[in-house]
HTML snippet that shows the backbone in 3Dmol.js (N, CA, C, O; Angstrom):
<script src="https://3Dmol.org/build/3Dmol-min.js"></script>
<div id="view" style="width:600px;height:400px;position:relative"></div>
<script>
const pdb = `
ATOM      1  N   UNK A   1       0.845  -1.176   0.000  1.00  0.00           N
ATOM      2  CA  UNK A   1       0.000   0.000   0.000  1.00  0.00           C
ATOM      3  C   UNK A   1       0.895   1.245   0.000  1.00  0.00           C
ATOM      4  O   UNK A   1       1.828   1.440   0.778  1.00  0.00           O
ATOM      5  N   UNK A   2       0.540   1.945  -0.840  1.00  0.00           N
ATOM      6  CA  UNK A   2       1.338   3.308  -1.177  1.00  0.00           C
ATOM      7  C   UNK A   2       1.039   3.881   0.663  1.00  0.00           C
ATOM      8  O   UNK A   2       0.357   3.393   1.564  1.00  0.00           O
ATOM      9  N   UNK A   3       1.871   5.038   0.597  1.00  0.00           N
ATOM     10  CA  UNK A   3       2.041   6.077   1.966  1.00  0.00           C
ATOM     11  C   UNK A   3       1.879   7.334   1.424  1.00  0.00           C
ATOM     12  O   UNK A   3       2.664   7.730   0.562  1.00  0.00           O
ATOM     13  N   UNK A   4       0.660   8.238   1.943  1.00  0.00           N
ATOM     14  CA  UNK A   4       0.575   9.203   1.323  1.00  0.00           C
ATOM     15  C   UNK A   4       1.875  10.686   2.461  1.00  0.00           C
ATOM     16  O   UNK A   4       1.327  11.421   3.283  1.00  0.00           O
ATOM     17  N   UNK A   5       3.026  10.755   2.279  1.00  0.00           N
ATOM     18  CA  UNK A   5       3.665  11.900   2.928  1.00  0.00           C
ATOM     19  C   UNK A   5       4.913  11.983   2.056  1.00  0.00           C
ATOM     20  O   UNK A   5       5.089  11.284   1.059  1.00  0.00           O
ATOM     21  N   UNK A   6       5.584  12.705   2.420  1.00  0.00           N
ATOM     22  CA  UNK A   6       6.212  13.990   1.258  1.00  0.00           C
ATOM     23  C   UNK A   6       7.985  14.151   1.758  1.00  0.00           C
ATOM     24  O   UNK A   6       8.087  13.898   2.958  1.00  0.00           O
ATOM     25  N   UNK A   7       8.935  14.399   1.300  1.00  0.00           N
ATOM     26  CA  UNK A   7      10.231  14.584   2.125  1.00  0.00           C
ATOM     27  C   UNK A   7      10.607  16.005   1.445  1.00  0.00           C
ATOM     28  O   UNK A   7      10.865  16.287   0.275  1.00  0.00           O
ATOM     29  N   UNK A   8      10.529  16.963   2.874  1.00  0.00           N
ATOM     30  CA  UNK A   8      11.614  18.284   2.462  1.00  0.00           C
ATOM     31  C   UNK A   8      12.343  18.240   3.543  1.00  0.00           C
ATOM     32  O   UNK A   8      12.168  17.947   4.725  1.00  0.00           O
ATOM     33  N   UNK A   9      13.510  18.727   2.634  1.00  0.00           N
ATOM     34  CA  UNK A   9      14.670  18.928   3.457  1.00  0.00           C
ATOM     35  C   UNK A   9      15.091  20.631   4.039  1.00  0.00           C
ATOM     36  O   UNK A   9      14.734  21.731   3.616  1.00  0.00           O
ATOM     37  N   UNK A  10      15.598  20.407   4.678  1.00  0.00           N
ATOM     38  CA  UNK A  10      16.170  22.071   4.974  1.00  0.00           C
ATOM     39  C   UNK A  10      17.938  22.056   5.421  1.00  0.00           C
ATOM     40  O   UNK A  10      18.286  22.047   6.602  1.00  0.00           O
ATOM     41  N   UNK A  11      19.030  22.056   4.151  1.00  0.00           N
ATOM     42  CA  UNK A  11      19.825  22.741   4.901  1.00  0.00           C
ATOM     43  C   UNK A  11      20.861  23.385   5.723  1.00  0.00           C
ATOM     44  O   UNK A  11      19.884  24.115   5.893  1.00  0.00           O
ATOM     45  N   UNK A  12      21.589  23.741   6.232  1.00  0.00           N
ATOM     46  CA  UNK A  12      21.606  24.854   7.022  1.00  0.00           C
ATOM     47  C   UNK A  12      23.349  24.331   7.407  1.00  0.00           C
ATOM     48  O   UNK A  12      23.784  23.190   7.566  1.00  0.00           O
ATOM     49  N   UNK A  13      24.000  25.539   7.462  1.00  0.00           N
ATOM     50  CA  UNK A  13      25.410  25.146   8.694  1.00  0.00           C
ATOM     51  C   UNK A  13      25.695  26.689   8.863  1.00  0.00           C
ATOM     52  O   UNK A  13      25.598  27.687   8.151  1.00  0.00           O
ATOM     53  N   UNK A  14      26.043  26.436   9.991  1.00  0.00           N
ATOM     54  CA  UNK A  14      27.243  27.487  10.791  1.00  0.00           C
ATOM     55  C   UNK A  14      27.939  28.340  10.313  1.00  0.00           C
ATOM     56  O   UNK A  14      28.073  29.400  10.923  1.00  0.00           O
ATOM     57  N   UNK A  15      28.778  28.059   8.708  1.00  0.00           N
ATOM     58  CA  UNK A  15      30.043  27.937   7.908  1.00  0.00           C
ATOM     59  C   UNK A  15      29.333  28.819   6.625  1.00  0.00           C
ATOM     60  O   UNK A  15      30.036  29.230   5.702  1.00  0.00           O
ATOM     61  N   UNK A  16      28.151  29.012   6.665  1.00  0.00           N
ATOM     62  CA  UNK A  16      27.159  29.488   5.626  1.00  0.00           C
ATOM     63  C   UNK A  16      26.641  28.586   4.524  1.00  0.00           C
ATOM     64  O   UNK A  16      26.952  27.440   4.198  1.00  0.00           O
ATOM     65  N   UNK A  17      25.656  29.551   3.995  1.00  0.00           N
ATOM     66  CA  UNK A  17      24.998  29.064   2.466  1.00  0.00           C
ATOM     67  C   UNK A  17      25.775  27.735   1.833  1.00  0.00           C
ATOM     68  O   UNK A  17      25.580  26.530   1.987  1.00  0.00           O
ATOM     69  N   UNK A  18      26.783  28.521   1.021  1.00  0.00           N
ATOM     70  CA  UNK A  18      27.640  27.652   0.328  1.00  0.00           C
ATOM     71  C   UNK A  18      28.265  26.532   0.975  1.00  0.00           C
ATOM     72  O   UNK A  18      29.038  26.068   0.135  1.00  0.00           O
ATOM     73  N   UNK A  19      28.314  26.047   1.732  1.00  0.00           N
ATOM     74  CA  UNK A  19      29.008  24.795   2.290  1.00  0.00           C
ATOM     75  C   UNK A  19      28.115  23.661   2.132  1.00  0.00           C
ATOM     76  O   UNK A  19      28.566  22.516   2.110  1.00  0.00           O
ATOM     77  N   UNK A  20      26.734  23.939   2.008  1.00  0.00           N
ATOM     78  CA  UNK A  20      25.211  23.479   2.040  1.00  0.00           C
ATOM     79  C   UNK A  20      24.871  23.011   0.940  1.00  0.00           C
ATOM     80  O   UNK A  20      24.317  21.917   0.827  1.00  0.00           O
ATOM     81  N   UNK A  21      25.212  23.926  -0.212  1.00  0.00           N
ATOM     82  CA  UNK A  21      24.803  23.982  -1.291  1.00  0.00           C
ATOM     83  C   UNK A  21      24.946  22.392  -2.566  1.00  0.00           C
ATOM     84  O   UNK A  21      24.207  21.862  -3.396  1.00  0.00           O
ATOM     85  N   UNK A  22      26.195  22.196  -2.088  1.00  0.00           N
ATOM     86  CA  UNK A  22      26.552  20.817  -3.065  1.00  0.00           C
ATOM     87  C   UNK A  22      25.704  19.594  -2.265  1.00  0.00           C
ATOM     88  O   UNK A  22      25.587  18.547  -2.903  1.00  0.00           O
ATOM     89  N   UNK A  23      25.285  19.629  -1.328  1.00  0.00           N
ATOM     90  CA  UNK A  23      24.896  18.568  -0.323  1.00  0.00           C
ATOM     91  C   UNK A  23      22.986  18.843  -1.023  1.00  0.00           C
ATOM     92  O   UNK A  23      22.370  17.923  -1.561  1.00  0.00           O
ATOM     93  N   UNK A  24      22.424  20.190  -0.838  1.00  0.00           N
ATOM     94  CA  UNK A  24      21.745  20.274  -1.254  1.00  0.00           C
ATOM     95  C   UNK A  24      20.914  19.501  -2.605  1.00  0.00           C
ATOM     96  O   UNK A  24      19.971  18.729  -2.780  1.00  0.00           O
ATOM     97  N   UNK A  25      22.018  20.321  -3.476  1.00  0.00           N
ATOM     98  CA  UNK A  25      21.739  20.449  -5.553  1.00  0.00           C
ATOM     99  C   UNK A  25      21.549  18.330  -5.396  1.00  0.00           C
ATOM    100  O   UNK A  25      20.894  17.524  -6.057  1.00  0.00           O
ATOM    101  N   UNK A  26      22.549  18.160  -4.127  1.00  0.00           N
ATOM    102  CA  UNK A  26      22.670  16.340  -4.778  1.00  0.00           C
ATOM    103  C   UNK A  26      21.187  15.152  -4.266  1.00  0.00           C
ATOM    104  O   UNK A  26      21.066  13.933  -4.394  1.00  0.00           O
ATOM    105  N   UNK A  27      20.356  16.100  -3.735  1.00  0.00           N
ATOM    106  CA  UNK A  27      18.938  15.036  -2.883  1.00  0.00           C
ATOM    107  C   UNK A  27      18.069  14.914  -4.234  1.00  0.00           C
ATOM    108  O   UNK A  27      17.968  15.638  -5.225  1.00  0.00           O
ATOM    109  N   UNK A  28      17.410  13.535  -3.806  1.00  0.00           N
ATOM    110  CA  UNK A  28      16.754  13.376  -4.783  1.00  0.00           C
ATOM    111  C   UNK A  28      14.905  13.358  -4.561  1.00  0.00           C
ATOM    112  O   UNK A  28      13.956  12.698  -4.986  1.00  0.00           O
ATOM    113  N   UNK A  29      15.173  14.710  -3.474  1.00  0.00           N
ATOM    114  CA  UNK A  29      13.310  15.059  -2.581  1.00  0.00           C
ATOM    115  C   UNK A  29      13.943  17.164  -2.452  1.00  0.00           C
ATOM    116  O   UNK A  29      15.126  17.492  -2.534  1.00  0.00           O
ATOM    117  N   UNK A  30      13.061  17.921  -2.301  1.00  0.00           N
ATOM    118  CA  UNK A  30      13.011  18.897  -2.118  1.00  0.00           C
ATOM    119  C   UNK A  30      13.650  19.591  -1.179  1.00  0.00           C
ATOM    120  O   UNK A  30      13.217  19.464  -0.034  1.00  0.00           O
ATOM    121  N   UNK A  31      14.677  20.378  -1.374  1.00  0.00           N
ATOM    122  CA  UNK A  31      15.722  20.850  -0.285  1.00  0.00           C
ATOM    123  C   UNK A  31      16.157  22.106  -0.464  1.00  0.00           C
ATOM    124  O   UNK A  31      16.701  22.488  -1.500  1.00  0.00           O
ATOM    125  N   UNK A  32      15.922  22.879   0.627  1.00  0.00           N
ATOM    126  CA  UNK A  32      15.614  24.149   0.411  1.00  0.00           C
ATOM    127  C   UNK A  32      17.398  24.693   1.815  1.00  0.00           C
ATOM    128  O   UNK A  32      17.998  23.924   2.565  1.00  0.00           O
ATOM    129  N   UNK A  33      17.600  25.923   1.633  1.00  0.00           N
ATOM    130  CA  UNK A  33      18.647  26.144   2.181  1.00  0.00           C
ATOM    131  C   UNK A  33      18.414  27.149   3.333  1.00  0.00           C
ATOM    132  O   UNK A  33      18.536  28.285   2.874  1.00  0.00           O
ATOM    133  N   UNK A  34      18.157  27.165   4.505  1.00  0.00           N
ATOM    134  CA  UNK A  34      18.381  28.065   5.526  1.00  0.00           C
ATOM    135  C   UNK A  34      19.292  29.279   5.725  1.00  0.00           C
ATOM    136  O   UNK A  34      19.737  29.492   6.853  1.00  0.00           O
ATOM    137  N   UNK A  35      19.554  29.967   4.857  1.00  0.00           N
ATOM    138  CA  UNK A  35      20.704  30.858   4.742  1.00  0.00           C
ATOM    139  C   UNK A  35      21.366  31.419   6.053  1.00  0.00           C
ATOM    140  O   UNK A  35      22.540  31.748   6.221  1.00  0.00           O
ATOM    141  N   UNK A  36      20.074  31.450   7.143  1.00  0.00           N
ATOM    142  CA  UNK A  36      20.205  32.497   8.641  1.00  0.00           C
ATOM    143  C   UNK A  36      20.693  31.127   9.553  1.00  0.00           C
ATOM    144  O   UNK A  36      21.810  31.190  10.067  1.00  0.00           O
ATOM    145  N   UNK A  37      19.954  30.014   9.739  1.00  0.00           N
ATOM    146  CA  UNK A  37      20.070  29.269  10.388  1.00  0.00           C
ATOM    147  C   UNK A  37      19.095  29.398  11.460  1.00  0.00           C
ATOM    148  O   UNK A  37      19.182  29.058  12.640  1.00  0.00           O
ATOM    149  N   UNK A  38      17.798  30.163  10.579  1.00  0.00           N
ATOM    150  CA  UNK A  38      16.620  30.431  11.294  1.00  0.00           C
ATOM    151  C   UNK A  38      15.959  28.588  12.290  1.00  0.00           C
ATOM    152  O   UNK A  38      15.742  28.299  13.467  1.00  0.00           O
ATOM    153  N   UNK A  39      15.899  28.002  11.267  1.00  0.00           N
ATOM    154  CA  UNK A  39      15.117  26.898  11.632  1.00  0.00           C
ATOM    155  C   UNK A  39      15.938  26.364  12.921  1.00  0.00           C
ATOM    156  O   UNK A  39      15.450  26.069  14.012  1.00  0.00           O
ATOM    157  N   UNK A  40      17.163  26.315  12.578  1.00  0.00           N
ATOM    158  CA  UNK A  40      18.071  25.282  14.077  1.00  0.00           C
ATOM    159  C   UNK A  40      17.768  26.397  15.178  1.00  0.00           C
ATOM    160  O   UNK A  40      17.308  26.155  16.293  1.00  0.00           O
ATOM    161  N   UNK A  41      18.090  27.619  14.699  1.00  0.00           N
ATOM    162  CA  UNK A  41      18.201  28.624  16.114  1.00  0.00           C
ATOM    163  C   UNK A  41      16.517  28.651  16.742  1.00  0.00           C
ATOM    164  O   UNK A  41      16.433  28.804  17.961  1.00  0.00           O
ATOM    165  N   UNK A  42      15.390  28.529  16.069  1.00  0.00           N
ATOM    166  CA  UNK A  42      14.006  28.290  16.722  1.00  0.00           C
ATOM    167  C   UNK A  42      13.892  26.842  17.922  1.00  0.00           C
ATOM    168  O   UNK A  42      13.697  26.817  19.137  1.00  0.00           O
ATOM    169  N   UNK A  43      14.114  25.767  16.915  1.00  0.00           N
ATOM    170  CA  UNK A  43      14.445  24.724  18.161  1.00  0.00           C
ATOM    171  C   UNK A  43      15.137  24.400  18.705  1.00  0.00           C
ATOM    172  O   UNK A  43      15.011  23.505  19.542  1.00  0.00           O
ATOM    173  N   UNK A  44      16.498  25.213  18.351  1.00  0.00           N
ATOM    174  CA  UNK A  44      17.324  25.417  19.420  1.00  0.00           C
ATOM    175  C   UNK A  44      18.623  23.990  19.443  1.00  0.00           C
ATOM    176  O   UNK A  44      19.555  23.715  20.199  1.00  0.00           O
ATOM    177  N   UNK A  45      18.059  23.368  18.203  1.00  0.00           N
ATOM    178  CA  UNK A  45      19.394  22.408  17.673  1.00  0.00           C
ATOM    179  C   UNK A  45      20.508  22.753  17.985  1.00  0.00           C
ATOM    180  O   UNK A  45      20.619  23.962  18.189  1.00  0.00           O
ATOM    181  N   UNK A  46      21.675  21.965  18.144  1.00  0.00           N
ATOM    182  CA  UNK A  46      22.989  22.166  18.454  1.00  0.00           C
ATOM    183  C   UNK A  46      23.530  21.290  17.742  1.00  0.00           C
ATOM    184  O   UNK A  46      24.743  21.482  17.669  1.00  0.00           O
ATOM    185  N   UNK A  47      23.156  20.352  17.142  1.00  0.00           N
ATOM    186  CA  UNK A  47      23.854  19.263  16.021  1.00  0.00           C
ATOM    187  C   UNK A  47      22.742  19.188  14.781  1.00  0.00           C
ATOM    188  O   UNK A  47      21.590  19.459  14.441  1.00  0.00           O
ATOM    189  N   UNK A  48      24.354  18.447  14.275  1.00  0.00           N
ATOM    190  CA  UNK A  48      22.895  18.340  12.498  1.00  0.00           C
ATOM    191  C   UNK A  48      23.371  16.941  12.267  1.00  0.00           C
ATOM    192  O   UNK A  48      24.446  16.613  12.770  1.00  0.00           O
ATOM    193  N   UNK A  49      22.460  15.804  11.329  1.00  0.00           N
ATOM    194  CA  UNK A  49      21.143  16.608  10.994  1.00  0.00           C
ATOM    195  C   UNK A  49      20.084  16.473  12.364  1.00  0.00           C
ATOM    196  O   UNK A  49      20.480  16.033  13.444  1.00  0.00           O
ATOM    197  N   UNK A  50      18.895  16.859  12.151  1.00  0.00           N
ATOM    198  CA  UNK A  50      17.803  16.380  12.402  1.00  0.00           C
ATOM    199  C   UNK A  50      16.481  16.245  11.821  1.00  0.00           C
ATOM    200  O   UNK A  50      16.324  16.436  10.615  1.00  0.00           O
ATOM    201  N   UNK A  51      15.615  15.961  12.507  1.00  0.00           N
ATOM    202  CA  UNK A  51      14.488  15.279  11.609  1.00  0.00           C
ATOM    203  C   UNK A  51      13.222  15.608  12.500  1.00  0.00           C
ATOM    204  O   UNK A  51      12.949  15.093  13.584  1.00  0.00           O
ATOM    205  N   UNK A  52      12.421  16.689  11.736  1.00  0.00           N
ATOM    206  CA  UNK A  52      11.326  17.317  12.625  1.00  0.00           C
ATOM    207  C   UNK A  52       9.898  16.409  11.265  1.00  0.00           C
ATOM    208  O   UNK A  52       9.908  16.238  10.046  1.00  0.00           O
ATOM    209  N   UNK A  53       9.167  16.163  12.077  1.00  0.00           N
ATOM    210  CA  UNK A  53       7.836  15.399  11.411  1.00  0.00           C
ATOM    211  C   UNK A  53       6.907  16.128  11.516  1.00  0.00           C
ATOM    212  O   UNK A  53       6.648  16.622  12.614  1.00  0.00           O
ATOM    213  N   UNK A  54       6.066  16.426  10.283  1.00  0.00           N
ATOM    214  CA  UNK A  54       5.165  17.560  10.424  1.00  0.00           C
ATOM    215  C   UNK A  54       3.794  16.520   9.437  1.00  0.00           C
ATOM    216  O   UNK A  54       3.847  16.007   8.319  1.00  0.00           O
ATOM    217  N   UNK A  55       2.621  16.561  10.534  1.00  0.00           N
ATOM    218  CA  UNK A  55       1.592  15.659   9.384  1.00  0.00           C
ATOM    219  C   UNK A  55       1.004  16.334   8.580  1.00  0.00           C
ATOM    220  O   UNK A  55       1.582  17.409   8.422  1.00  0.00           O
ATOM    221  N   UNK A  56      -0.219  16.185   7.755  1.00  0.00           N
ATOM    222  CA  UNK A  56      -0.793  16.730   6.803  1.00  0.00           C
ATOM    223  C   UNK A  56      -1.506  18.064   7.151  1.00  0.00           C
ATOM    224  O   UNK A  56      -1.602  19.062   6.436  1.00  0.00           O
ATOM    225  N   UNK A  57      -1.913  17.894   8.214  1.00  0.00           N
ATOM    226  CA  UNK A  57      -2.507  19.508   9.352  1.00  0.00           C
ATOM    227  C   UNK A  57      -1.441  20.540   9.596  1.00  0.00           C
ATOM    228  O   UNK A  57      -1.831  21.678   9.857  1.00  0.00           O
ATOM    229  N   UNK A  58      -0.063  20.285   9.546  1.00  0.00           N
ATOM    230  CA  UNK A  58       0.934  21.431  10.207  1.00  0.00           C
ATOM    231  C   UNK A  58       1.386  20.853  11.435  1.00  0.00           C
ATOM    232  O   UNK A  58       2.361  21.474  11.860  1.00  0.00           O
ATOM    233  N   UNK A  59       1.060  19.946  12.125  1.00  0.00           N
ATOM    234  CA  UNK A  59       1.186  19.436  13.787  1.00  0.00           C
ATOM    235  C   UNK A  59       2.435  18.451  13.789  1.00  0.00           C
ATOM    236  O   UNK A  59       2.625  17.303  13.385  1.00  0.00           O
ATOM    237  N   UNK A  60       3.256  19.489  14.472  1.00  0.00           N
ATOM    238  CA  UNK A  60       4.746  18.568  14.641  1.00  0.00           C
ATOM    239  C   UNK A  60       4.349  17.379  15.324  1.00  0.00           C
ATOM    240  O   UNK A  60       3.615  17.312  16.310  1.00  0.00           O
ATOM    241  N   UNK A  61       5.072  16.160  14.515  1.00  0.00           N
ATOM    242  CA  UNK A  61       4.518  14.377  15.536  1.00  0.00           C
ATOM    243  C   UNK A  61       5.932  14.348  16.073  1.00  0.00           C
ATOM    244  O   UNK A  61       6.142  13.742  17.124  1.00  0.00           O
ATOM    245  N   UNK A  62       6.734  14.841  15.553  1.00  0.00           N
ATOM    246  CA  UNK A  62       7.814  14.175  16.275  1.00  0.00           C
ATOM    247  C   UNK A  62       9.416  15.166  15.805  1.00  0.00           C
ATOM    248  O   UNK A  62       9.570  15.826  14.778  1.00  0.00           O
ATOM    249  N   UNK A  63      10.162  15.019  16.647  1.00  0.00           N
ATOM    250  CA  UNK A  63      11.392  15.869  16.518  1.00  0.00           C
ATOM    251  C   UNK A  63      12.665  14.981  16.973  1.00  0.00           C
ATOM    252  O   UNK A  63      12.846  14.951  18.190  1.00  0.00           O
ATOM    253  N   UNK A  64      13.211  14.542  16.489  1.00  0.00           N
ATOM    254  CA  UNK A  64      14.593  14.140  16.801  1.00  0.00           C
ATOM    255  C   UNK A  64      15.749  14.470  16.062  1.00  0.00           C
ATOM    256  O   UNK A  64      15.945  14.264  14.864  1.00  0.00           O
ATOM    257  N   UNK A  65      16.693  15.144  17.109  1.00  0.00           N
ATOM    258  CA  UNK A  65      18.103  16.244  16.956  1.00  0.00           C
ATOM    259  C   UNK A  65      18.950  14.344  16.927  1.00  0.00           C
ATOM    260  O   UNK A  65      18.816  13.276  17.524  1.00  0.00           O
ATOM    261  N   UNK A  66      19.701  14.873  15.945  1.00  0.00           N
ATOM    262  CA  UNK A  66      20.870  13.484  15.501  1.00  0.00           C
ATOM    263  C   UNK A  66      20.108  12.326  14.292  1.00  0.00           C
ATOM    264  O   UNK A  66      20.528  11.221  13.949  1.00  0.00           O
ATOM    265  N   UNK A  67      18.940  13.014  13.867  1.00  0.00           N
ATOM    266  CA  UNK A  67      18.600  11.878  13.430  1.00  0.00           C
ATOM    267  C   UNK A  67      19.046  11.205  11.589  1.00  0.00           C
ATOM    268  O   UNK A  67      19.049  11.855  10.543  1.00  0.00           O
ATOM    269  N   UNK A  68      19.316   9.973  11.765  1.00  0.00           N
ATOM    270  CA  UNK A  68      19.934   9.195  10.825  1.00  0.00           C
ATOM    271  C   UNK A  68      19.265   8.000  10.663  1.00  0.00           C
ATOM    272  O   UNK A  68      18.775   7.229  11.488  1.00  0.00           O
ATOM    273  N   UNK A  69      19.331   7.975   9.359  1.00  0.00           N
ATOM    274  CA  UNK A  69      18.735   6.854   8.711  1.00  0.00           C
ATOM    275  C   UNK A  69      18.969   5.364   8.856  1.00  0.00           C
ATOM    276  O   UNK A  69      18.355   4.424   8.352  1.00  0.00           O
ATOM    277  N   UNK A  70      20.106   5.388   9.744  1.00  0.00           N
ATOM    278  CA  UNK A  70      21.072   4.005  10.429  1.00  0.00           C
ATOM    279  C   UNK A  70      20.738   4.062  11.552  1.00  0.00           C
ATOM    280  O   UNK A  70      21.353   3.199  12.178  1.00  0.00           O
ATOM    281  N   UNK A  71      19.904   4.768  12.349  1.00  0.00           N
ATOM    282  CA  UNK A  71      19.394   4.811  13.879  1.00  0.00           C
ATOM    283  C   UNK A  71      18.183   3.812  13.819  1.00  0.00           C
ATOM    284  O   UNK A  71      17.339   3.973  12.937  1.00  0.00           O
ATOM    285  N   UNK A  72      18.082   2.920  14.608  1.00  0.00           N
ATOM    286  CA  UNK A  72      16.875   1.786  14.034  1.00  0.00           C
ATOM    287  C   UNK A  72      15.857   2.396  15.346  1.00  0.00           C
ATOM    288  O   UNK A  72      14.717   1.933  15.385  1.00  0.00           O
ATOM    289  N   UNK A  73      16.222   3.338  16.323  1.00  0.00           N
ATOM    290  CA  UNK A  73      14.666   4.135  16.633  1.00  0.00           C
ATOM    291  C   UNK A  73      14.232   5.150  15.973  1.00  0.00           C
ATOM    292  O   UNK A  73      13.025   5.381  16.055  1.00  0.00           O
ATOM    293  N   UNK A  74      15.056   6.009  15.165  1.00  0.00           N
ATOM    294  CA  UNK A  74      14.801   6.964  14.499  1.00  0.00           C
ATOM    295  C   UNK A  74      13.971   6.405  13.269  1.00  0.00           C
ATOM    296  O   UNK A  74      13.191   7.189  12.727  1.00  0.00           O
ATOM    297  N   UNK A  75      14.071   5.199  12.820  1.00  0.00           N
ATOM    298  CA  UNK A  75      13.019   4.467  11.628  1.00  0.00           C
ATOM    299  C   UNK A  75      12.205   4.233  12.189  1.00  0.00           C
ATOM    300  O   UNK A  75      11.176   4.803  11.826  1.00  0.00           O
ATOM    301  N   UNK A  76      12.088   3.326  13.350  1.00  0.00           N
ATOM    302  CA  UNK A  76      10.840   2.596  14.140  1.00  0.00           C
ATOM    303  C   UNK A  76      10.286   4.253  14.051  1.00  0.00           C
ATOM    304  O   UNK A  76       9.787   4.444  12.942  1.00  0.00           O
ATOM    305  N   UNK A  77      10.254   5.320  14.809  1.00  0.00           N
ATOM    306  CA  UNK A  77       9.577   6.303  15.250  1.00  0.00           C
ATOM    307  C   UNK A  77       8.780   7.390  13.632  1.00  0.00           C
ATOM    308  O   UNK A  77       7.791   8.122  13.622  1.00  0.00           O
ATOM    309  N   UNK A  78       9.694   7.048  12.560  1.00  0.00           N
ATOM    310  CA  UNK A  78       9.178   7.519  11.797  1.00  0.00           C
ATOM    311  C   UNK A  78       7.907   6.633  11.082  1.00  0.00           C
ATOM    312  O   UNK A  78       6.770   6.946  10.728  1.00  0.00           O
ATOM    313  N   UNK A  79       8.826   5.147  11.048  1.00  0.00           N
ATOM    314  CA  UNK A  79       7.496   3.918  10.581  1.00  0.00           C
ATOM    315  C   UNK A  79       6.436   4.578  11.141  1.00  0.00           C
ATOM    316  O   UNK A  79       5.846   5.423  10.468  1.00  0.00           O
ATOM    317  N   UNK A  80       5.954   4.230  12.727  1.00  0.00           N
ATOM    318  CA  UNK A  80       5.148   4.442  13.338  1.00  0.00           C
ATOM    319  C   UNK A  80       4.345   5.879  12.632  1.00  0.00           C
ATOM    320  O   UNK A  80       3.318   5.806  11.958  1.00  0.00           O
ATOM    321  N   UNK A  81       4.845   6.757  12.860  1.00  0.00           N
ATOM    322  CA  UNK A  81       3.586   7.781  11.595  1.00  0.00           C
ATOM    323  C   UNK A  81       3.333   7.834  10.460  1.00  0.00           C
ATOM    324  O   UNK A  81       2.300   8.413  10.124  1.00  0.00           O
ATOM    325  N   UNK A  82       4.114   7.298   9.565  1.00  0.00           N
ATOM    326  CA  UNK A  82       3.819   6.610   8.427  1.00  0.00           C
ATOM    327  C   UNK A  82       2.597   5.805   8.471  1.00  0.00           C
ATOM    328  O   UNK A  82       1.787   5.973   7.560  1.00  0.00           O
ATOM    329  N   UNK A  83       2.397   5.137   9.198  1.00  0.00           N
ATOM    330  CA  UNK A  83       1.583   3.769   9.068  1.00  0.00           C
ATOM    331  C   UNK A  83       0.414   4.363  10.099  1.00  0.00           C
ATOM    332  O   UNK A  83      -0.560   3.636  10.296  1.00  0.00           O
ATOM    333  N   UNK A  84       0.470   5.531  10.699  1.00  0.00           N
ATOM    334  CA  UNK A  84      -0.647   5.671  12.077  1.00  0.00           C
ATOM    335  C   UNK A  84      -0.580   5.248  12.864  1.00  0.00           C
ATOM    336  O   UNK A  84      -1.541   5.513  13.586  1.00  0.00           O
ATOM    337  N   UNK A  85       0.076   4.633  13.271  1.00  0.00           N
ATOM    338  CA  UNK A  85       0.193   3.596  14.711  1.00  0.00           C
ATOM    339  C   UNK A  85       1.172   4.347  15.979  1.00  0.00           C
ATOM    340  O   UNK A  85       1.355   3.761  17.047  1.00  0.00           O
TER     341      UNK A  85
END
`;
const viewer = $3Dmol.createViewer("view");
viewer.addModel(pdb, "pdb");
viewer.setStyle({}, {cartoon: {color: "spectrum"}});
viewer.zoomTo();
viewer.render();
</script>
């Protein structure tokens, strides 16, 4: 069964724009560049990446600072809204 949700990316370093940029141009989902470092300085991140979950309403489900695709809670936790459960 298909999953109806979406992947954007955001982004962002310390070091500026351009350091971002080749990491950016290379995703193969929508990735947009933080120039200020607005988004980390709101939640107050201190490492990258992370991985903020936003459902079809706007309503953050979930936020995890460090998160990687080799973290097998960081999948379990994303499965889990994927699927509703």
């Amino acid at each position: 069964m298909d999953k109806d949700f979406e992947v954007l990316s955001v982004s962002s370093d310390l070091q500026g724009a351009d350091v971002v940029k080749p990491y950016a141009a290379a995703t193969s989902f929508t990735t947009v560049i933080d120039k200020d470092n607005s988004l980390a300085n709101y939640f107050g991140f201190k490492i990258v990446p992370n991985g903020i979950f936003i459902d079809k309403d706007g309503v953050i489900r979930l936020i995890k600072q460090g998160f990687h695709v080799t973290n097998h809670e960081h999948l379990e936790a994303v499965e889990k809204l994927i699927n509703g459960s």
